[in-house]
C-alpha positions as CSV (number, residue, x, y, z in Angstrom):
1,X,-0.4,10.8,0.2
2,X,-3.5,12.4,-1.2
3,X,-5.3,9.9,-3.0
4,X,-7.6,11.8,-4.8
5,X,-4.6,14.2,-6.1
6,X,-2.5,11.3,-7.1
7,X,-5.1,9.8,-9.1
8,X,-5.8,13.2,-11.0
9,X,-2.1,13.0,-12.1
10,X,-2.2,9.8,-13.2
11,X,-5.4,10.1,-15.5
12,X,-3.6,12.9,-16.7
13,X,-1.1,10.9,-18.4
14,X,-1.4,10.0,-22.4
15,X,-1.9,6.5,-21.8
16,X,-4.1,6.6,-19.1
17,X,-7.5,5.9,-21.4
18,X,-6.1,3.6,-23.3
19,X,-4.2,0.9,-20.3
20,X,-6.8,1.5,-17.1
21,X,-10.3,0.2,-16.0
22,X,-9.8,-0.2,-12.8
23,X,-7.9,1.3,-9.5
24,X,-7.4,0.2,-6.4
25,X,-6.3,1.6,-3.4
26,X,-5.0,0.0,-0.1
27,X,-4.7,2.7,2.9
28,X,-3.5,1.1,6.2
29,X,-3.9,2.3,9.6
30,X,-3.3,2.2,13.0
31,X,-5.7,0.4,15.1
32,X,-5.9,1.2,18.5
33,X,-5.9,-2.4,19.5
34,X,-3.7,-5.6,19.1
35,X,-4.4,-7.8,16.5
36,X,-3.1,-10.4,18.9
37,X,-5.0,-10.3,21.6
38,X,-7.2,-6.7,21.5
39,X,-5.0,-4.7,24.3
40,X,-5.4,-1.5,23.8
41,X,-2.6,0.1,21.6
42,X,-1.1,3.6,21.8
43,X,1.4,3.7,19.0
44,X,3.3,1.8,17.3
45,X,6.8,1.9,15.9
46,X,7.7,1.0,12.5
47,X,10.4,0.5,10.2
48,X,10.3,0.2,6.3
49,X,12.7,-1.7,4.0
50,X,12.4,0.9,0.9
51,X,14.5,-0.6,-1.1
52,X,12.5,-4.0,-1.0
53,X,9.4,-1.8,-1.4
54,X,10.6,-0.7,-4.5
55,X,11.7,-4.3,-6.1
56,X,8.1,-5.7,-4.8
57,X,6.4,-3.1,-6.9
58,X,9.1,-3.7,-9.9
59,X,8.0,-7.6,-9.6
60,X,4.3,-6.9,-9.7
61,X,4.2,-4.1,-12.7
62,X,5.2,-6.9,-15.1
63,X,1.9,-8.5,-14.4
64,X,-0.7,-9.1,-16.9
65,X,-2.7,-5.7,-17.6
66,X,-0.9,-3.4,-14.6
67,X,-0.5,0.2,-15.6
68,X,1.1,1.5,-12.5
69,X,1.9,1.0,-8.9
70,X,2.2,3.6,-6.9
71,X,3.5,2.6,-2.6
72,X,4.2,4.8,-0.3
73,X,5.2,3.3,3.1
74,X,6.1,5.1,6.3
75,X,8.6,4.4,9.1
76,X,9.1,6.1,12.3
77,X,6.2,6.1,15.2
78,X,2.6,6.4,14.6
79,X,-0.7,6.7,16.6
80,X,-4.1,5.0,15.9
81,X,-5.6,6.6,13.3
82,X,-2.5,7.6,11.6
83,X,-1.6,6.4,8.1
84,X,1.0,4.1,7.5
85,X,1.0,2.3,4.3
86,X,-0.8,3.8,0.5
87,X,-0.4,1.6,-2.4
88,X,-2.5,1.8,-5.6
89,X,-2.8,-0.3,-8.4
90,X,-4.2,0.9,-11.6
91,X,-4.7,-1.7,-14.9
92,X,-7.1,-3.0,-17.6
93,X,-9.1,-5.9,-16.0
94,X,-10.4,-6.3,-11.8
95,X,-9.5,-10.3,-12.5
96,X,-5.5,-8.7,-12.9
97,X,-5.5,-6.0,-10.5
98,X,-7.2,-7.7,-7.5
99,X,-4.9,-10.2,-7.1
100,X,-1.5,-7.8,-7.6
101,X,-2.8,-6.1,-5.0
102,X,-3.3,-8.4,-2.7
103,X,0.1,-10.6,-3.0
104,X,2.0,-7.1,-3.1
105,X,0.4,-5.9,0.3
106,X,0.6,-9.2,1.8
107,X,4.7,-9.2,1.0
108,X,5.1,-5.8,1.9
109,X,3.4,-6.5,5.4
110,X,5.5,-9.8,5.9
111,X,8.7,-9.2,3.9
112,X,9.8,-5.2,4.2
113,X,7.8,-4.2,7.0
114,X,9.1,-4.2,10.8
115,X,6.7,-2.7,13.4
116,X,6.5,-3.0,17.5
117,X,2.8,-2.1,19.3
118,X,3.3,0.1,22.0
119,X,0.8,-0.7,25.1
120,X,-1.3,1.1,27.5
């Protein structure tokens, strides 16, 4: 995803002005280490549940002063550094968006995300 392109099409839109204050933007990584114990890590290998992505953000639009959600979440294998996981949250108010954020890319990671670290 470009980021900087995506928002430019979304403060092109009618509404824009009127329904946003604030965006935020999530953009995860690979490390090149375990969260578990630090090893180092040389890919890893996920898989993606679209379909639950997709209801997740459905659920968390209908919150209080969200505009739009935008996800995009890879599968397939990855290497540190790569991108894995875009979501942005535009709306009114930072005391709405904040949390939407952070519940939606907290069930994302636990609920429609698989993934497997590959080892040195």
């Amino acid at each position: 995803m470009d980021i900087s392109k995506t928002i430019q099409e979304l403060k092109q839109r009618p509404d824009f002005n009127d329904n946003v204050g604030m965006i935020l933007i999530h953009n995860g990584t690979v490390r090149n280490w375990s969260r578990a114990d630090r090893q180092p890590v040389t890919a890893l290998e996920t898989t993606v549940d679209q379909e639950l992505v997709a209801a997740l953000r459905q659920e968390y639009l209908s919150h209080e002063g969200i505009y739009e959600i935008i996800v995009e979440a890879h599968s397939g294998t990855f290497y540190p550094g790569d991108d894995l996981l875009f979501i942005i949250v535009a709306g009114d108010l930072r005391e709405n968006i904040k949390p939407v954020l952070a519940a939606l890319l907290d069930r994302i990671k636990a609920e429609a995300v698989s993934k497997k670290e590959i080892i040195q």
